[in-house]
C-alpha positions in Angstrom: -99.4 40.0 -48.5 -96.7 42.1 -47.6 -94.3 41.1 -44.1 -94.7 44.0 -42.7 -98.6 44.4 -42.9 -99.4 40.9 -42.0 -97.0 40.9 -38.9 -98.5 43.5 -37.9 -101.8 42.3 -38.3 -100.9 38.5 -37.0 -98.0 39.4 -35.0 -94.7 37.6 -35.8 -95.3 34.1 -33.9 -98.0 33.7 -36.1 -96.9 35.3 -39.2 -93.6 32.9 -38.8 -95.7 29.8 -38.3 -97.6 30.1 -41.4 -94.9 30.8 -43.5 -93.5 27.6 -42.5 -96.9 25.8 -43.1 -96.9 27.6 -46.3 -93.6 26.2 -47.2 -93.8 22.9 -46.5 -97.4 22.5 -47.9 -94.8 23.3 -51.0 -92.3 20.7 -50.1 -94.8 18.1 -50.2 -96.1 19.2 -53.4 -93.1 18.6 -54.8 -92.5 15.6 -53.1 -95.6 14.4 -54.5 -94.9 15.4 -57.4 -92.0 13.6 -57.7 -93.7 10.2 -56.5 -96.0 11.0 -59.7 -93.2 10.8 -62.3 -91.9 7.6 -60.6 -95.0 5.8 -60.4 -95.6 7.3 -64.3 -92.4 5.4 -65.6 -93.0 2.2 -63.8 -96.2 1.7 -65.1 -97.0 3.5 -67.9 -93.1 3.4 -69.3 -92.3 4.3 -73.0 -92.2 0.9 -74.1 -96.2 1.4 -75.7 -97.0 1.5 -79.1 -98.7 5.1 -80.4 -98.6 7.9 -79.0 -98.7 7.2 -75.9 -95.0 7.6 -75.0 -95.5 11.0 -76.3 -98.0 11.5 -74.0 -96.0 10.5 -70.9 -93.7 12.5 -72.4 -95.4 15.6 -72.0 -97.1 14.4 -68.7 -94.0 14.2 -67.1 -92.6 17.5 -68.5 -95.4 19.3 -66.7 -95.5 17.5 -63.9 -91.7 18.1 -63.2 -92.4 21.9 -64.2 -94.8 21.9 -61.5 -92.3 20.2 -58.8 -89.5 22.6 -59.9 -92.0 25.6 -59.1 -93.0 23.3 -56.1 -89.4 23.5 -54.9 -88.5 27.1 -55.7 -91.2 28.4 -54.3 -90.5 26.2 -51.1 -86.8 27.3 -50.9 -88.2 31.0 -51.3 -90.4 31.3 -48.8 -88.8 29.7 -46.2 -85.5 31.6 -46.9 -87.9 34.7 -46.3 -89.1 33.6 -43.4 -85.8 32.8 -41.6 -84.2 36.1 -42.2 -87.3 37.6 -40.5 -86.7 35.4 -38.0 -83.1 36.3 -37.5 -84.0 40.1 -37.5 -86.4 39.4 -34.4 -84.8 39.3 -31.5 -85.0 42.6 -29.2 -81.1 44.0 -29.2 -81.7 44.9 -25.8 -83.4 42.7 -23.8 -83.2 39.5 -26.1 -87.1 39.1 -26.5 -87.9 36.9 -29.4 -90.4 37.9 -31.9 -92.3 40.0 -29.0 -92.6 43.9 -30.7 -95.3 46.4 -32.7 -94.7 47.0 -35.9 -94.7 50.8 -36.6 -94.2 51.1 -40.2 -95.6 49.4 -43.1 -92.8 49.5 -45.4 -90.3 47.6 -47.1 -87.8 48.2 -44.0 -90.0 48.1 -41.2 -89.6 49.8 -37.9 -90.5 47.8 -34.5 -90.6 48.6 -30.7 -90.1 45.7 -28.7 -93.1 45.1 -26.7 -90.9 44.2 -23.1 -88.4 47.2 -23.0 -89.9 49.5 -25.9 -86.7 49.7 -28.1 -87.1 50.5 -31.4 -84.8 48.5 -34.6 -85.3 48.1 -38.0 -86.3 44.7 -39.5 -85.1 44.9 -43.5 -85.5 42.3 -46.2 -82.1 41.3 -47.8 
C-alpha cells in the first residue's frame, strides 16, 4: 500500500506502528532462519554417506536465501518508516505525527491537525 494512502486512511501513529511490527516480524524471520542453518549443521552435518550432504547443501542455500530476503526486507522497511518519522513533526508548533493528509501522491502534502500548517512529507 502506498504511505501516503494508508496514513491517511490509519493515520500516522498507526501506520508507524505497523511498519515496525511489519519489520521486526522480518527480523525474526531471519533470525529464525538463521537458528535453522545452525541446528542443520549440527545435526545433520555433511559427514553422511549419499546424497544427503547434497541435500543439506541445497537446504541451506535456500534457507539462507530466505534469511538474506528476511533481512533486506527488514532493513527496508524500517529505513522507510524512520524517514516518515522524521518528516512528521509540525514545523510550527512541534506536534508529532498529529496532521491530515491532503494528497495522495508520492510527495504528500499535510496540515497539521493543532495549528493547521501545511508541509510536504517526501520519500528520499
Amino acid at each position: 500500500m502506498e504511505p501516503a494512502h494508508s496514513i491517511a486512511k490509519l493515520g500516522f501513529r498507526r501506520w508507524y506502528e505497523r511498519q515496525l511490527l511489519y519489520s521486526f516480524a522480518w527480523l525474526t524471520t531471519c533470525l529464525l532462519c538463521g537458528l535453522i542453518i545452525v541446528a542443520i549443521l549440527e545435526f545433520v552435518g555433511f559427514s553422511a554417506p549419499g546424497i544427503t550432504p547434497y541435500i543439506t547443501l541445497a537446504a541451506l542455500y535456500f534457507i539462507g536465501l530466505m534469511g538474506f530476503h528476511s533481512w533486506m526486507t527488514f532493513t527496508k522497511k524500517i529505513m522507510s518508516a524512520q524517514r516518515y518519522a522524521n518528516h512528521s513533526t509540525c514545523g510550527k508548533c512541534g506536534c508529532y505525527g498529529r496532521y491530515d493528509v491532503l494528497s495522495n501522491t508520492a510527495r504528500f502534502l499535510v496540515k497539521c491537525r493543532r495549528c493547521a500548517h501545511e508541509w510536504t512529507i517526501e520519500p528520499q
